[in-house]
Legacy VTK file of the C-alpha trace (Angstrom):
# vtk DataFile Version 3.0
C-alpha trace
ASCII
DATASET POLYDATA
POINTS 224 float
0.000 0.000 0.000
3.145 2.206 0.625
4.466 1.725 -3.141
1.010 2.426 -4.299
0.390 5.463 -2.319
-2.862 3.570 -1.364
-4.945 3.435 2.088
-5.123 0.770 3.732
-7.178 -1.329 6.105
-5.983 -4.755 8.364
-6.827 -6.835 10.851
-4.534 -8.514 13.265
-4.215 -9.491 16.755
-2.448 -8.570 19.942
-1.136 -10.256 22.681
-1.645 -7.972 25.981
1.524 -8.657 28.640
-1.076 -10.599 30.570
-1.547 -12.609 27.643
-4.911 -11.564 26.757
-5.913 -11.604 23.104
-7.333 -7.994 21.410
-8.530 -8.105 17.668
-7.783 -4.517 16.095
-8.695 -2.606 12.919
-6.423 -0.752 11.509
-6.967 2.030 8.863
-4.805 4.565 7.594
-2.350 5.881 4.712
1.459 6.942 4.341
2.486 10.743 4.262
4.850 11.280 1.651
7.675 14.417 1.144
7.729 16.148 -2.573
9.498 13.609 -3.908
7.485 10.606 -3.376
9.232 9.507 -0.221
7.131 8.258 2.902
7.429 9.647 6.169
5.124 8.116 8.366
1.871 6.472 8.417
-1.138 8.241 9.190
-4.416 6.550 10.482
-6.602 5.024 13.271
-6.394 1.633 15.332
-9.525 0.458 16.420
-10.010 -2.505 19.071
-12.653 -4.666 17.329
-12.558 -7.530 19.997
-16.088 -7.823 20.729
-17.287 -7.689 16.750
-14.883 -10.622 16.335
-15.944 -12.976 19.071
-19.924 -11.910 18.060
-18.667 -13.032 14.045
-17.028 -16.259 15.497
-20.188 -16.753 17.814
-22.676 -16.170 14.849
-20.585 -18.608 12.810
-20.499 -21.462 15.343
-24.037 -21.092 15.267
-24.264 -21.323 12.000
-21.851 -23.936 11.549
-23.995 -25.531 14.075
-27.447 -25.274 12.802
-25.994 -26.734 9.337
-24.744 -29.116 10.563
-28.689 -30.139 12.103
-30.529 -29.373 9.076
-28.238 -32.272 7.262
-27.835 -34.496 9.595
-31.677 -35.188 10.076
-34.227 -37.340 8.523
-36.597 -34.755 7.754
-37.331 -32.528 4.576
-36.770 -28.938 5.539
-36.797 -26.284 3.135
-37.250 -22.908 2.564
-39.570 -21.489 0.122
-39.854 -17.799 -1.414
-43.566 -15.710 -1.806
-42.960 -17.117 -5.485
-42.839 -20.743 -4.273
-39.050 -21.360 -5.065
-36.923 -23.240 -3.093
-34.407 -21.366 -1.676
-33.212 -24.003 1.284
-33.796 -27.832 0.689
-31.474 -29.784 2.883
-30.021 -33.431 1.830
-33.299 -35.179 2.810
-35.087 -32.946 0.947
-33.650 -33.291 -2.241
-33.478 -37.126 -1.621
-37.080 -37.016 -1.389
-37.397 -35.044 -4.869
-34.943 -37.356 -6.506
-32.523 -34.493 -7.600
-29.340 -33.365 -6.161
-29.438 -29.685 -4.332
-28.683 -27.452 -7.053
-30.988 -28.556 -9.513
-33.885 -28.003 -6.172
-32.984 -24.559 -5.213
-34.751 -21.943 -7.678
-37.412 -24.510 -8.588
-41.015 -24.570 -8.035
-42.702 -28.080 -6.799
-44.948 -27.673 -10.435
-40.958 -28.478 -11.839
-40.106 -30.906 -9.194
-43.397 -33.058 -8.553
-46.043 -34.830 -10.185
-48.768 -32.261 -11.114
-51.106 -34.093 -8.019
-48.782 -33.808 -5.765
-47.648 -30.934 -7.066
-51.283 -29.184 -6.641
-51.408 -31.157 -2.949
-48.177 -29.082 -1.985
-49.138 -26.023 -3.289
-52.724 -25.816 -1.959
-51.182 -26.296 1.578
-48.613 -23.442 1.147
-50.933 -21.234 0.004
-53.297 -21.591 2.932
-50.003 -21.010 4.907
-49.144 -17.506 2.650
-52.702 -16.174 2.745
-53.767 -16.616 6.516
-50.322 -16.163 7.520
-50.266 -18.434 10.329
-48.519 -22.336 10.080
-50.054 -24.834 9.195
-50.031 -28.910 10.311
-50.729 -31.082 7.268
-50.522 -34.904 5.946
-49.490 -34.811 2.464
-49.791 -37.507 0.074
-47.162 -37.792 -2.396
-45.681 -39.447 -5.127
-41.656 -38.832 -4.366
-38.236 -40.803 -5.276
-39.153 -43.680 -2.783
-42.742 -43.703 -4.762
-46.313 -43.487 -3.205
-45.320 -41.846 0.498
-46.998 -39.978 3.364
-45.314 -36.980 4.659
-46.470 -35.343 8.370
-45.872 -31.592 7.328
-45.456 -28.383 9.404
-45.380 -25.166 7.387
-44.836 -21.989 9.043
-44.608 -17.993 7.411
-41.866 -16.248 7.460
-41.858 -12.550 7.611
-39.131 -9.261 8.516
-38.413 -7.367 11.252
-40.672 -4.738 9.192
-43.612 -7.561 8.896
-43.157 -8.417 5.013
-43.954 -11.369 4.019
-40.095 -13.754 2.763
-41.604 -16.592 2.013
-42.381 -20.138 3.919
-40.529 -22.500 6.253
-41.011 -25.977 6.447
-40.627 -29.634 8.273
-42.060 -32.738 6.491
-41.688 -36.265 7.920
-41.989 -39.318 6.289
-44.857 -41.383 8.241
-45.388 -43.716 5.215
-44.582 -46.800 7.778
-46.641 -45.234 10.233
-49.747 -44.820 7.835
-48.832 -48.599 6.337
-49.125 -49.868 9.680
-52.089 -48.377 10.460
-54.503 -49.488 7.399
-52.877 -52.799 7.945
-54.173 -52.206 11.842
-57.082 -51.302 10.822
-57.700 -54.159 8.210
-56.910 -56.511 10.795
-59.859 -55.096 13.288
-62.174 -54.826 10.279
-61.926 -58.897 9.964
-61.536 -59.048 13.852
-65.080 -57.091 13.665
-66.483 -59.310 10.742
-65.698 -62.690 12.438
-67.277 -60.962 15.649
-70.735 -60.593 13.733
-70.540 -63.990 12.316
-69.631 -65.520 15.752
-72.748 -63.608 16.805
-74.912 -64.809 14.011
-74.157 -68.418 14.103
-74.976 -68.288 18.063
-78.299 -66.773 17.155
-78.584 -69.421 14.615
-77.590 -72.354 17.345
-79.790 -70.791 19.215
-83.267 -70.410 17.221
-82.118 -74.362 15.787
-82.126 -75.362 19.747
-85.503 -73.491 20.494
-87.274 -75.309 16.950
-85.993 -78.474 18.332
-87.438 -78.693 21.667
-90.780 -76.961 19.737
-90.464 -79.857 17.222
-90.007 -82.238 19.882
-92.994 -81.664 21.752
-95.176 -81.449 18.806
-93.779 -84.770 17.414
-94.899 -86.206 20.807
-98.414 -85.116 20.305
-98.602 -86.257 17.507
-97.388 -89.690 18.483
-100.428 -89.811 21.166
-102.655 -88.441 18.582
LINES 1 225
224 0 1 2 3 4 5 6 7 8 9 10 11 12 13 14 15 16 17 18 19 20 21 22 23 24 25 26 27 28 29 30 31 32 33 34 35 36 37 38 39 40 41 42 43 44 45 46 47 48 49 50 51 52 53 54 55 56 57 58 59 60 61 62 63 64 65 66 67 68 69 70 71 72 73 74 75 76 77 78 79 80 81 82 83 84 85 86 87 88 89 90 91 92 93 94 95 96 97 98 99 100 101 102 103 104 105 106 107 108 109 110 111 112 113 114 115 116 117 118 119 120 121 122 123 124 125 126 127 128 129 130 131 132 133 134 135 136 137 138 139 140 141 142 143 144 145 146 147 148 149 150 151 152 153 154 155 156 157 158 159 160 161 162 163 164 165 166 167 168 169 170 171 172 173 174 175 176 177 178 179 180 181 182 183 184 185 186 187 188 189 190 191 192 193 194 195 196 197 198 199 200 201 202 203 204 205 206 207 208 209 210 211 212 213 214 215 216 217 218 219 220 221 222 223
């Protein structure tokens, strides 16, 4: 910055004598003589220790909530007032059967099936025009096929109240719902066998009751 007769602007650290660490900014330019020749550097040092540890705090955290978003089993994505993804974690774009990039700028009418496609969309837009989140079980056709997805859609808006676009959570429950209609299949025939227990009694029944009647008119007849 000397040679070019430039400002310039660093950061660096400092070690205290007590050995504590200060971050510091610092700005300034050389002061040259007539002919070009520096004589001493002009400028401002600024202790910037407490922007740097909020920077490295805001990065942990976002190292951090990375780092969840990936490593779960869940969809979550983000979605613009336009409907484009602008978020889709891994099990998200598993679940589309395209890699990330090809998800992000997309709309689900260029991602889906147009039925699932029109299942998605109906649910966001509940969530965009009451602007309040929405709990939903969608059914979709997806990479794995026919599959069940517990949903949770929520707006999100600025600090001035304007509308961004839609966050969401979507679980696969296909097992769940599987299990279920096989659950309830099973108490359907448990219910069916029930009612033909309960007819064949009254049938055992009404047989018993005609034979004793048949009995004791076969013995008047035999005195007759």
């Amino acid at each position: 910055h000397i040679a070019e007769q430039s400002t310039f602007e660093i950061e660096y650290r400092l070690v205290h004598k007590d050995g504590n660490i200060r971050w510091v900014l610092e700005k300034g330019k050389a002061v040259y003589d007539g002919n070009g020749k520096p004589l001493w550097l002009d400028g401002v040092i600024l202790d910037i220790t407490d922007k740097k540890q909020t920077e490295e705090r805001l990065a942990e955290k976002d190292l951090l909530l990375h780092s969840i978003i990936e490593n779960t089993s869940d969809a979550i994505f983000f979605k613009d007032a336009q409907g484009r993804y602008l978020l889709a974690n891994t099990a998200t774009a598993k679940a589309i059967g395209r890699p990330e990039e090809e998800v992000v700028g997309k709309t689900d009418c260029e991602l889906f099936a147009k039925e699932s496609a029109e299942i998605i969309s109906h649910n966001d837009t509940q969530v965009m025009a009451s602007g309040k989140a929405l709990i939903a079980e969608e059914n979709l056709l997806t990479a794995y096929g026919e599959t069940y997805w517990q949903t949770n859609k929520s707006p999100l808006f600025d600090v001035q109240g304007t509308f961004l676009g839609l966050v969401g959570i979507s679980r696969n429950i296909t097992e769940l719902k599987l299990a279920q209609k096989h659950n309830e299949e099973l108490e359907r025939k448990f219910l069916q066998a029930q009612k033909m227990e309960s007819v064949g009694r009254l049938a055992g029944g009404v047989a018993h009751d005609f034979n004793n009647m048949l009995n004791v008119i076969l013995g008047h007849a035999e005195m007759a």
